[in-house]
C-alpha positions in Angstrom: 0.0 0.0 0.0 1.2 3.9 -0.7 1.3 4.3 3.5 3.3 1.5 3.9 5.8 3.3 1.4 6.4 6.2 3.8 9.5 6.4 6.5 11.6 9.0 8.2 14.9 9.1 7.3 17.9 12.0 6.6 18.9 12.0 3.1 22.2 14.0 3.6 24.3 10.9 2.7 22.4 11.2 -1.1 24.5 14.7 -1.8 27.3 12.2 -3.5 24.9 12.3 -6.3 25.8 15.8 -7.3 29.6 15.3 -6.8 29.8 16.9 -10.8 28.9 20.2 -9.3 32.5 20.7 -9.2 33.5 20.5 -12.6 31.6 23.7 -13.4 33.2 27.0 -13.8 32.3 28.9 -10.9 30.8 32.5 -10.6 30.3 34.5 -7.3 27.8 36.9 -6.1 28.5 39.9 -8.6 28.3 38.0 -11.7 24.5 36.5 -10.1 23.6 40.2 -9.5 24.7 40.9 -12.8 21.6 39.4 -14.3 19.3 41.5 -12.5 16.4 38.7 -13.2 14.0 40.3 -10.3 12.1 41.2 -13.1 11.2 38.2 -15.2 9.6 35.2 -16.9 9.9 31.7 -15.3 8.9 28.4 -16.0 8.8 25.4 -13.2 10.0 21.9 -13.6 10.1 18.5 -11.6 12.4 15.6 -11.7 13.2 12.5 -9.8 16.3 13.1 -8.0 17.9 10.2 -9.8 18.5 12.3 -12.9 19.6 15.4 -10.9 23.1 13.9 -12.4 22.4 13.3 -15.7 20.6 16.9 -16.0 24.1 18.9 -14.4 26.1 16.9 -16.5 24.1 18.1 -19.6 24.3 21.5 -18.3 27.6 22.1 -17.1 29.1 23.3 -20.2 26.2 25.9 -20.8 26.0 27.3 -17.3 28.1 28.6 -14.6 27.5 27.6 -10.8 27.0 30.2 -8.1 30.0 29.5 -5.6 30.7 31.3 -1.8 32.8 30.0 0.6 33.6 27.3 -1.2 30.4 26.3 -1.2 28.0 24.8 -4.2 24.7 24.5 -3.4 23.3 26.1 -0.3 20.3 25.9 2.5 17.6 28.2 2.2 15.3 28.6 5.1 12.2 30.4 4.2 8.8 31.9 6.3 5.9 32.6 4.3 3.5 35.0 5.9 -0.5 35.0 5.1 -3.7 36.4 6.6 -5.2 34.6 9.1 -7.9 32.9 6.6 -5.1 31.9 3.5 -6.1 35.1 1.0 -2.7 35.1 -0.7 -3.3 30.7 -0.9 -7.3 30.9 -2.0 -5.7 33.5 -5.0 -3.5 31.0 -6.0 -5.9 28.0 -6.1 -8.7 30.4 -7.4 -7.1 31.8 -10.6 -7.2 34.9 -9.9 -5.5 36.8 -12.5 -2.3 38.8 -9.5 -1.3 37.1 -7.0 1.2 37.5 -3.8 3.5 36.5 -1.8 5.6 37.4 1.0 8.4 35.7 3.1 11.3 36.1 4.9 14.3 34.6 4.2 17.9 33.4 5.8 21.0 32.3 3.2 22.5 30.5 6.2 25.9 30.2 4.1 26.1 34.2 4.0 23.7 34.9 6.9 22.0 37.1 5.0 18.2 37.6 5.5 15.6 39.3 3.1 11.7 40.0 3.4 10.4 39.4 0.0 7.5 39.9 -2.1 6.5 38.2 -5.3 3.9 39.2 -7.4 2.8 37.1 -10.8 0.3 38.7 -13.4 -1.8 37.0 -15.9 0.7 37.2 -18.3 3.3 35.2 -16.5 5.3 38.0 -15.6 7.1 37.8 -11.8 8.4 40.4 -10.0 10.4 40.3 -7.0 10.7 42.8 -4.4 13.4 42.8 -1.1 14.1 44.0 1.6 17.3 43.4 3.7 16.9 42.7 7.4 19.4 43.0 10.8 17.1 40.1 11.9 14.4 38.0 10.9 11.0 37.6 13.3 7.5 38.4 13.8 8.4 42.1 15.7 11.0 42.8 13.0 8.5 41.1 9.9 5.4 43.8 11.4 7.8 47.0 11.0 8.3 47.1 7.9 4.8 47.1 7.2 5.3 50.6 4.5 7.1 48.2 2.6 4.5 45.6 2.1 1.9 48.4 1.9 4.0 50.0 -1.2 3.9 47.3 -3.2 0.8 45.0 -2.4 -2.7 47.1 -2.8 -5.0 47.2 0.2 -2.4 45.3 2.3 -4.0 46.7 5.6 -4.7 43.1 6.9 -2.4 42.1 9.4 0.2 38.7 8.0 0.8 36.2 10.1 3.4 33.2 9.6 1.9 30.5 8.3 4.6 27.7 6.9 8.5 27.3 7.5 10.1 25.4 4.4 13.8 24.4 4.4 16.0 23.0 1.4 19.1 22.9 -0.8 19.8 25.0 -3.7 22.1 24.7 -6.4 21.9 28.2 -8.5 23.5 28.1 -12.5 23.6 31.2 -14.6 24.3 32.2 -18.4 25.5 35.6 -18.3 25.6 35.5 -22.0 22.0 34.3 -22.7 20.5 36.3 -19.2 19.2 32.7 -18.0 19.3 31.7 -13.8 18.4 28.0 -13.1 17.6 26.9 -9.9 17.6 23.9 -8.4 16.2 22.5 -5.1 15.9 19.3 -2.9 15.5 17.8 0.0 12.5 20.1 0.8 11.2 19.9 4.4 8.3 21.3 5.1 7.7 22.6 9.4 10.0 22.8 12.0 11.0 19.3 11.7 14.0 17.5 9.3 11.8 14.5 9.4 9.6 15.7 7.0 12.0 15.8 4.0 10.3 15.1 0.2 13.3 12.5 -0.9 12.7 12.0 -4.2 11.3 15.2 -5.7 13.8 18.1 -7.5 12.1 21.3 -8.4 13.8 23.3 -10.8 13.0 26.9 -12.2 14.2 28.4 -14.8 14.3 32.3 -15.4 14.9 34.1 -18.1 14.6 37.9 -19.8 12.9 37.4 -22.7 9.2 35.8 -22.8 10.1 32.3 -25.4 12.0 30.0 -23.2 15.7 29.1 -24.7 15.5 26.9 -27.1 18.8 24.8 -25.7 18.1 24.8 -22.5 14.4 23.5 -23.2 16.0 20.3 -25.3 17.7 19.8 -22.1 15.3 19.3 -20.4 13.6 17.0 -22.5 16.1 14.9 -22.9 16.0 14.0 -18.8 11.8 14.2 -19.3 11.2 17.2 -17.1 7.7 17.6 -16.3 6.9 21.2 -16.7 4.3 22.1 -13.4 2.6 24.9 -12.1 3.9 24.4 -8.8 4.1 26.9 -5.8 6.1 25.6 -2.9 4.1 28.1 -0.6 0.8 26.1 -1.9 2.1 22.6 -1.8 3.5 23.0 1.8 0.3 24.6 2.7 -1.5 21.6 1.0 0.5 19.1 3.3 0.3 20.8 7.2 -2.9 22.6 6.9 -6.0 20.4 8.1 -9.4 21.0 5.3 -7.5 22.9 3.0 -8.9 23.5 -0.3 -6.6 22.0 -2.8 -9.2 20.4 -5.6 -7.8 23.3 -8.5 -4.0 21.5 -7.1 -4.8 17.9 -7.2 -3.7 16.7 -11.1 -0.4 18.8 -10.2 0.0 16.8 -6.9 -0.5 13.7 -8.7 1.9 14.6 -11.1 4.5 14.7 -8.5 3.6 12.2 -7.1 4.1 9.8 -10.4 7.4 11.7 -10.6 8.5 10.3 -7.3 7.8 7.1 -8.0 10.4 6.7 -11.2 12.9 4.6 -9.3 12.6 3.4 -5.8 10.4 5.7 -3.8 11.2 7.1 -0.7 7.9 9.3 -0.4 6.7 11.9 2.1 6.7 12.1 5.9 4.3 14.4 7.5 2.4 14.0 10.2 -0.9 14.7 7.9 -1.7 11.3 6.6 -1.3 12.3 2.6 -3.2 9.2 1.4 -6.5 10.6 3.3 -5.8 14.2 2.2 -5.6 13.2 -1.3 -7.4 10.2 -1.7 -4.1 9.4 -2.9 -5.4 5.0 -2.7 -8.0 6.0 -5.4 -5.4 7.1 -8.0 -3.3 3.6 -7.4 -6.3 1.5 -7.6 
């Protein structure tokens, strides 16, 4: 049975499978700023972690690799901050045409931390604004309320923290072609390790110009990425709320589900059973 399938485990000792991360040129922090991709297009992707290789080996003479401190891929720890009833999650899952979001965030390898806000329009445009911060908390998050007030309309509402998320980053960049791609695992969702999503790799790729690059979309056909409207605000939502409405989510969710199960699967580990959430037994039957 799917339950059976789940288990807690760490999956640190899985990092030798992006050991080719060091035969890419490296770039630091001024080159990445370089890009100045706050303003963009960006289109989402999922693999099983088992090609994670095969997809940096195919990219590795494209792209540069963000390194500090001798460091090559990094751990993001991220707060997203909602009203008390969801409104920035219910404007995902009901279409509506702008939507928001706000976090705070740590780069623990530079200890530097950020309030954000993202806004998407209907025509797939993001935009990212930031905010640096001396410190990161509820007290420090409710000063800078001007900021959120400039840049989200009718934000009188007061936010509230509402999901921690924790994972690694690897960040590649084409100066040349104005192209960042992102990659992240090992995505825990909480305040506990336990809950680590083995198996799944999210990748996003931003770029300048509206048509995605045409070489760096055979790419990733060639290791069948499945392109996914997916929101890790939304899907960590999905799994630690309780009578969340997710029904606009589900043939996304199933998707990554199928995507996990390519090789041996490792699963989820939350303390929401998924299986009753999703009806996750129906899709297997």
């Amino acid at each position: 049975m799917f339950k059976d399938q789940i288990y807690t485990t760490n999956s640190s000792n899985k990092l030798n499978d992006i050991l080719i991360i060091s035969q890419f040129d490296a770039v630091g922090l001024n080159e990445l700023n370089s890009l100045n991709l706050l303003n963009r297009f960006d289109k989402k992707f999922i693999i099983h972690r088992s090609l994670l290789n095969q997809l940096l080996d195919k990219l590795k003479n494209e792209f540069n690799i963000l390194e500090l401190k001798n460091n090559r891929y990094f751990n993001y720890i991220t707060d997203y901050y909602d009203t008390k009833d969801l409104s920035f999650y219910n404007a995902h899952h009901n279409k509506k045409q702008t939507r928001y979001k706000v976090r705070t965030r740590i780069y623990e390898e530079t200890k530097e931390q950020f309030l954000e806000i993202k806004f998407k329009n209907n025509k797939g445009f993001t935009q990212k604004k930031r905010l640096k911060l001396d410190s990161i908390g509820n007290e420090s998050f409710q000063s800078h309320s001007d900021f959120l007030k400039k840049f989200i309309p009718n934000c009188s509402v007061q936010l509230e923290s509402t999901l921690k998320v924790e994972y690694k980053r690897i960040t590649l960049i084409n100066i040349k072609t104005q192209e960042k791609i992102t990659i992240d695992f090992d995505l825990s969702y909480g305040n506990s390790n336990n809950s680590v999503i083995k198996d799944l790799v999210i990748i996003e790729h931003k770029y300048s110009n509206k048509k995605l690059p045409e070489y760096t979309a055979q790419i990733f056909n060639q290791v069948n990425a499945k392109q996914i409207e997916l929101s890790k605000y939304c899907f960590g939502i999905f799994l630690t709320k309780p009578n969340i409405k997710y029904n606009r989510f589900k043939s996304r969710y199933l998707n990554i589900i199928k995507i996990i199960n390519y090789g041996k699967y490792y699963g989820y580990n939350t303390d929401i059973e998924l299986s009753n959430k999703m009806g996750i037994l129906g899709f297997f039957n």
